[in-house]
N, C-alpha and C positions, 0 to 999 in steps of 0.2 A: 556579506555576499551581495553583489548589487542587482538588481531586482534583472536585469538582462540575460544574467545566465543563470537566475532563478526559474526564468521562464518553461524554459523544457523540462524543467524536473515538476514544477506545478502542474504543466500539462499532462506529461506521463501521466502522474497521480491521479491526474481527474480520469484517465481512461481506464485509467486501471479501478479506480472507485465506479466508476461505469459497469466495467465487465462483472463487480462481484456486487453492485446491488443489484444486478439481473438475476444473480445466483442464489437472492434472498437475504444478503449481508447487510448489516447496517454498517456505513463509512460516513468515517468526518475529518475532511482535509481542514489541516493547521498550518497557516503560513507565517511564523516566526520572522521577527526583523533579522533576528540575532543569531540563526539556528536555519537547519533544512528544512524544508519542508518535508508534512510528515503525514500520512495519511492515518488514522484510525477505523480498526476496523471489528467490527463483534458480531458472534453469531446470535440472533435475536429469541432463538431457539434457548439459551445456554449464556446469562451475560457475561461469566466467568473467563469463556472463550472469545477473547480479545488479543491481539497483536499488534502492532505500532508497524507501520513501512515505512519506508524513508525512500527514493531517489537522489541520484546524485551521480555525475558519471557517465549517464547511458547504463546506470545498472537501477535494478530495486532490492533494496537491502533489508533484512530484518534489524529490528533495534538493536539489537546483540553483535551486529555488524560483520554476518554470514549474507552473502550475495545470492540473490536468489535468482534472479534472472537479469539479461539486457533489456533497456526499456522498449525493443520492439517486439518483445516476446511479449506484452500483455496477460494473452489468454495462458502461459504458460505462468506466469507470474499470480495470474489466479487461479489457478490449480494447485498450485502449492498452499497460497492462503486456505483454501478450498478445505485442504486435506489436514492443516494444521487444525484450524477452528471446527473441523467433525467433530460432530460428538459421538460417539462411542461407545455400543453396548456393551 
């Protein structure tokens, strides 16, 4: 993929890695030569509770490659992180 229209999917991610370390999350974007870029993300609370996102598209994807939102949903895109990585009495 050549790093031009890599751009906007690394960007997303960073905003998206923005809105949930506000939220307390620990994220670490991965920028693969070979591969999407991919954000990692765990609840610091619970390290068990981890998920992988990806962008590509104009969407944000879960690893498992269920669509989770458009990339200008953001804040809706971490709300669902949100709700994955709760821990749960």
């Amino acid at each position: 993929m050549a790093v031009e229209t890599r751009e906007p999917d690394v960007t997303s991610l960073e905003k998206l890695a923005a809105e949930l370390g506000a939220r307390g999350f620990d994220t670490h974007l991965t920028t693969p030569d070979d591969r999407l870029p991919f954000l990692t993300v765990r609840n610091p609370q619970a390290a068990q509770l981890t998920e992988v996102i990806l962008a590509d598209g104009g969407s944000f994807w879960w690893s498992w490659a269920e669509r989770i939102t458009g990339v200008a949903n953001t804040g809706g895109a971490a709300d669902a992180v949100a709700r994955v990585l709760a821990i749960r009495a």
